[in-house]
C-alpha positions in Angstrom: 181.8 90.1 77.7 180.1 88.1 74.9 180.1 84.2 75.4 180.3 83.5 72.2 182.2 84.7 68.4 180.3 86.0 65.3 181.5 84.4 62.0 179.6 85.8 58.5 180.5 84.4 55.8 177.6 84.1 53.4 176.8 86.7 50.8 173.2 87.3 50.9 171.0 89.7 48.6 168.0 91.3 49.2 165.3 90.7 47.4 162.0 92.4 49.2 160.9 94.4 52.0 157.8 94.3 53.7 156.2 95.8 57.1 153.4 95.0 58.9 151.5 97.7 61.3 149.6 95.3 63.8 147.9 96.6 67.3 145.5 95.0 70.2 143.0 96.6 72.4 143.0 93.4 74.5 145.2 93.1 77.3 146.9 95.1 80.0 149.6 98.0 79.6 151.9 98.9 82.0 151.2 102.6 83.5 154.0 104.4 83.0 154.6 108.2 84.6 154.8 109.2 80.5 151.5 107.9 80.0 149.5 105.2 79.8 149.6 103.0 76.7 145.7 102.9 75.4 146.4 99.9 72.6 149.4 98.1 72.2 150.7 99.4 68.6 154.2 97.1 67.1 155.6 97.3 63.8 157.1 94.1 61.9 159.5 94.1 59.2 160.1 90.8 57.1 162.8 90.8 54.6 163.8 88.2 51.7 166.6 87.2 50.0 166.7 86.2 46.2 167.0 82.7 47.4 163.4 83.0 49.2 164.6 82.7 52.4 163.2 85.3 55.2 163.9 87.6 58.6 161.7 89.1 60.5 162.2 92.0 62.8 160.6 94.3 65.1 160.8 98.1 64.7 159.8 100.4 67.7 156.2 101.7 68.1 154.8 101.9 71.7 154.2 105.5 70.9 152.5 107.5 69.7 149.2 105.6 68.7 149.8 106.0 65.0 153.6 105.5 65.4 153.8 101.9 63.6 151.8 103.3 60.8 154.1 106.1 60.3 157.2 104.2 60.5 155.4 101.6 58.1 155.1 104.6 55.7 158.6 106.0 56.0 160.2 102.0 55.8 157.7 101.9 52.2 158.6 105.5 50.8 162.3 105.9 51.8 164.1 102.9 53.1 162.5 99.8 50.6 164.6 101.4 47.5 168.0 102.0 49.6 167.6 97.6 50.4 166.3 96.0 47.6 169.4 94.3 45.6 171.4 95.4 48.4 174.2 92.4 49.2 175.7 91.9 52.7 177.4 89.1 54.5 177.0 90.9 57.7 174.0 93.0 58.6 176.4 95.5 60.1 177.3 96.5 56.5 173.3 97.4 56.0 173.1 99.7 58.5 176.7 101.6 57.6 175.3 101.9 54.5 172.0 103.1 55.4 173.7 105.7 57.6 175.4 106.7 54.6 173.3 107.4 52.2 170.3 108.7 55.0 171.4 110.3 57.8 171.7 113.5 56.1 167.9 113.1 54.7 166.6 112.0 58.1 168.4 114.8 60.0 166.4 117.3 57.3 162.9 116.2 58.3 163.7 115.8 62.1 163.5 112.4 62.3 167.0 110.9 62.9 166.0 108.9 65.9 162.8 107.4 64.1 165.5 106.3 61.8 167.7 104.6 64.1 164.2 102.6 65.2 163.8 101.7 61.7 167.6 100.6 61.6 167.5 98.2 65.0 164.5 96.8 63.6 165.7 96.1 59.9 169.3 94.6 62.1 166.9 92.4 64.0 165.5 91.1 60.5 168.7 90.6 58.8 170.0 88.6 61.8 167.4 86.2 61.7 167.3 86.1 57.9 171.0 85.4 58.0 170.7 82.4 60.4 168.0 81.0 58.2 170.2 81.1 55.4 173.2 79.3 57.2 170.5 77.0 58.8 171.8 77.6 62.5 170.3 78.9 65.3 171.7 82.2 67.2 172.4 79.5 70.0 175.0 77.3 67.4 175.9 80.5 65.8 177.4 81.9 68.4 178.8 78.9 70.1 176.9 79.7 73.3 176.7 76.9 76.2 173.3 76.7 77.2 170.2 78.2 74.7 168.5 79.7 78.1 168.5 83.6 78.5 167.6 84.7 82.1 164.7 87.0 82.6 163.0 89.7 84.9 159.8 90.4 85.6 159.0 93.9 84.5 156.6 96.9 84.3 154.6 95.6 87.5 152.0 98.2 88.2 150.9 99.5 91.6 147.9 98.3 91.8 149.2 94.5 90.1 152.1 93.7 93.0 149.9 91.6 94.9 149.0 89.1 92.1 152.0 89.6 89.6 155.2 89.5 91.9 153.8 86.2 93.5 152.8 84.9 90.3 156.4 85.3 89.0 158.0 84.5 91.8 156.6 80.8 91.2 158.0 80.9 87.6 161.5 81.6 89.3 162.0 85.3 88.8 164.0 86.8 91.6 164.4 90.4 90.2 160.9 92.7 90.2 160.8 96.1 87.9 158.1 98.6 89.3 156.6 101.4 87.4 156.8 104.4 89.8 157.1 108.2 89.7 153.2 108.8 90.1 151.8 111.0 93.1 149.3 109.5 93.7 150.5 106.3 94.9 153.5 107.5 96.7 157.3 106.3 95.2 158.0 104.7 98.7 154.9 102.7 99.2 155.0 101.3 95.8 158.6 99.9 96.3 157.4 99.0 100.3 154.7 97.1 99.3 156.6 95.3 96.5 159.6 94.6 99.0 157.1 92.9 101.3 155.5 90.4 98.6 159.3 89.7 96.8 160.5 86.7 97.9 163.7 86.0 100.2 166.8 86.9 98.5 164.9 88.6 95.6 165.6 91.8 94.2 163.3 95.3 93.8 164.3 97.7 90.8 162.3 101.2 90.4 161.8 102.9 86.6 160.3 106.3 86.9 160.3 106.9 83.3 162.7 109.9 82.7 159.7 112.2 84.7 162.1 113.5 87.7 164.8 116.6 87.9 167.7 116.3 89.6 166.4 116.9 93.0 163.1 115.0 92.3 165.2 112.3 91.7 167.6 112.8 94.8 164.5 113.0 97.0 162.6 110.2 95.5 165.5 108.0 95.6 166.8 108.6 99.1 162.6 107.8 100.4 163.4 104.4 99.2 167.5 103.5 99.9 166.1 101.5 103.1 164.5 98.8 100.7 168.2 98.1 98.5 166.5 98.4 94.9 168.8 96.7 92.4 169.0 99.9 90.3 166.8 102.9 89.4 165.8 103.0 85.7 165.8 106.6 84.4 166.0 108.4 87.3 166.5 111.9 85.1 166.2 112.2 81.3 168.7 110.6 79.1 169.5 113.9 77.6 170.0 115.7 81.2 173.5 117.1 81.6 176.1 114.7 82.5 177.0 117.1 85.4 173.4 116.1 86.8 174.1 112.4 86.7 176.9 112.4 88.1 175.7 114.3 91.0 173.1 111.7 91.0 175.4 109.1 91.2 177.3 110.5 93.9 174.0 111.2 95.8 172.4 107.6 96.2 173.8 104.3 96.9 170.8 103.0 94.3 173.0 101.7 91.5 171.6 104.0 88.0 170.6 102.4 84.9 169.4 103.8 81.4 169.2 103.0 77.9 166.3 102.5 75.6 166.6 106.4 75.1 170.3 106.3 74.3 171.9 106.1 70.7 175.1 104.6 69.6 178.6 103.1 71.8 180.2 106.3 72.6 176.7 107.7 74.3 176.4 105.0 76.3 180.4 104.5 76.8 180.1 108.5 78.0 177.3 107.7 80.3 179.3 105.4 82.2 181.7 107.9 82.8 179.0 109.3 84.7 178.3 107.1 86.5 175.5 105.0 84.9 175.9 100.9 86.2 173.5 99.0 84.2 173.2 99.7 80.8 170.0 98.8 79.0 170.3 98.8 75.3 166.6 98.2 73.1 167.0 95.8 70.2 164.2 97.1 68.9 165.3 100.9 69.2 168.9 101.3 68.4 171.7 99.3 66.8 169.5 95.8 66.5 171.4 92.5 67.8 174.8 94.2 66.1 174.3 97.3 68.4 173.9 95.6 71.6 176.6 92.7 70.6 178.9 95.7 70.2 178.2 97.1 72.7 179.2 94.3 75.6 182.1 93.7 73.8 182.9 97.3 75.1 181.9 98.3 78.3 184.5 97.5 81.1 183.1 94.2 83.2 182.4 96.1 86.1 179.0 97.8 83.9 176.0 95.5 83.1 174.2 94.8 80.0 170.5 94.3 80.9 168.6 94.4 77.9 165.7 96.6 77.5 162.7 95.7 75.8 157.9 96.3 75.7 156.8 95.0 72.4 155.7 91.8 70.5 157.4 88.4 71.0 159.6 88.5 67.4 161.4 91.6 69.5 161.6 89.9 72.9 163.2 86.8 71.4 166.0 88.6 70.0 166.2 90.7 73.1 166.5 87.3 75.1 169.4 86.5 73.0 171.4 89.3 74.2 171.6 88.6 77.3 171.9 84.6 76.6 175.2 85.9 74.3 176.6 88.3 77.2 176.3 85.4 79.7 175.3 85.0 83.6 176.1 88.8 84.2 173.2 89.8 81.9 169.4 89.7 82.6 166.7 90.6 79.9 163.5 91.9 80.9 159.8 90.6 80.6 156.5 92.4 80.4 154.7 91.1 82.8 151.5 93.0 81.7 148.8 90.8 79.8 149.6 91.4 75.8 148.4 89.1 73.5 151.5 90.4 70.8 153.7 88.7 73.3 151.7 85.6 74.2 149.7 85.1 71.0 151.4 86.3 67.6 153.8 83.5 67.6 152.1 81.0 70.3 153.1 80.8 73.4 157.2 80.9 72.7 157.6 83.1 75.8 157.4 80.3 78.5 159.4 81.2 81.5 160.5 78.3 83.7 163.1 79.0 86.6 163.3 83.2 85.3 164.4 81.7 82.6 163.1 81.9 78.9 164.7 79.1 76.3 165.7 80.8 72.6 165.0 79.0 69.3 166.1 75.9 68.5 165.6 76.1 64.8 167.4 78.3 62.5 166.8 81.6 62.9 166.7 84.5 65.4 163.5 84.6 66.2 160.1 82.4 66.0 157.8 83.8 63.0 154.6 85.1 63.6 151.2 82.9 62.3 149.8 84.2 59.1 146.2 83.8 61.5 147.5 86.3 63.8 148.9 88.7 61.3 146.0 89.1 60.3 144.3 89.0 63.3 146.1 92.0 64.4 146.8 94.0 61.4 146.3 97.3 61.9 143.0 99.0 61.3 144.1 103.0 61.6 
């Protein structure tokens, strides 16, 4: 399903390791039937080669409050030693050997998805820091024929739909993610509502968040068939029996999707089997660019790849380029929500023209963040 080849050749040493816990008050979260997000916490890793050439890389931390911190901690006290003189050609071999020598130690403290956070985000790093090193771009590296990814508008809250979907509709999005699953707007007049502002030939999709059962979720879904959504978004909990997805799947003509709470090929691969459509891998979350690459050269072409992704614009970037890498068939979603990590840490490089969102032209992965808005944002907990 990729559009393009990956070719490492360069041997590349590590050299240092370095996070960076940032957070804003400013802004708007998305309201999400798990809870609503009361700052926007991110966590940035930059590593350097011997040669002084960098990567950055985001790891996950919408929540809880304190998670970037923590993660910071954890990256400092167990991970820094494990990288430092480490040499790689591909950053696949980093996160085997990582998994290696760790998994045992972060299945002890209960941790071993806070690791594979840690992992995506230090991928995402040595990705970029690769690309700097060859002097490419992911666009060249890859071979890809056009440096646009295509992009959704997401995590549209109830109360937003009459000045966001609009608003985005003039930038060219066609597809419109809601945040449902709360009671006391109603599922169906969310998605009715939303269905009357989209334009003509637009799409609706519905995320509830994991928060339904099984027959919450057959109910909930059924109320709104009549308006065609595109696909529900965690319609049950990713760790809910396959039994109950597949009776899911065989219950609604809503097409299901999942992802950011799903770890490693054969999970997802499994989930398929169940019935799952879309499949909507986080960059930031598990497996990094390697992960998700991996993963599309997989699935069979009738799943999708729609990239996952709520965090600063160094993640977004890199999720973008997924989706540019997997081709037309792939879609990459957008935060809609005011957040100044996304529109202000590394200027405005999220400009979206036609739903689409144009990926770096200099080498790299990713565009940097400004030493101003580092520091700016560093984190004060």
């Amino acid at each position: 399903m990729l559009s393009g080849e990956m070719n490492f050749q360069d041997t590349i040493r590590i050299a240092g390791v370095k996070t960076f816990p940032i957070r804003t008050s400013r802004g708007n979260s998305p309201k999400m039937a798990l809870g609503i997000m009361p700052t926007r916490p991110a966590l940035l890793i930059k590593i350097e080669d011997n040669s002084g050439c960098y990567g950055w890389g985001e790891i996950w931390a919408n929540f809880p409050t304190r998670a970037n911190t923590h993660k910071a901690n954890i990256v400092e006290d167990v991970i820094e030693t494990n990288l430092l003189g480490f040499s790689f050609s591909d950053p696949r071999e980093v996160q085997e050997a990582l998994r290696n020598s760790l998994a045992i130690f972060f299945l002890h403290i209960g941790q071993s998805q806070v690791f594979e956070h840690i992992l995506a985000g230090i991928d995402m790093a040595l990705w970029d820091l690769t690309l700097r090193h060859k002097g490419v771009s992911f666009t060249d590296f890859m071979g890809l024929p056009s440096s646009w990814a295509q992009s959704y508008a997401s995590s549209i809250n109830a109360e937003d739909l009459g000045r966001l979907i609009p608003l985005h509709a003039g930038m060219g999005h066609t597809y419109f993610k809601l945040k449902i699953g709360f009671v006391e707007h109603g599922n169906a007049h969310i998605v009715e509502n939303a269905s009357k502002l989209a334009p003509d030939g637009s799409s609706i999709m519905v995320d509830s968040n994991q928060s339904w059962t099984l027959e919450q979720a057959k109910v909930a879904l059924r109320d709104i068939e009549e308006y065609e959504p595109y696909f529900a978004e965690e319609a049950l909990r990713a760790d809910a029996p396959l039994s109950d997805w597949e009776e899911l799947a065989k219950a609604t003509i809503i097409p299901l999707a999942a992802g950011e709470n799903i770890y490693g090929i054969e999970d997802f691969l499994t989930m398929t089997q169940a019935g799952l459509k879309v499949l909507q891998p986080d960059v930031a979350k598990w497996g990094g660019v390697s992960g998700a690459l991996d993963l599309a050269q997989t699935v069979s072409e009738d799943v999708l790849i729609w990239p996952h992704f709520m965090g600063t614009a160094v993640g977004q970037v890199a999720a973008l380029s997924i989706s540019a890498a997997v081709g037309k068939s792939s879609t990459c979603e957008v935060d809609v929500n005011d957040n100044p990590l996304r529109t202000e840490l590394c200027g405005d490089v999220i400009a979206i023209e036609g739903g689409q969102v144009e990926l770096p032209s200099d080498p790299g992965l990713v565009h940097p963040p400004t030493i101003r808005m580092l520091t700016t944002f560093a984190d004060q907990i």
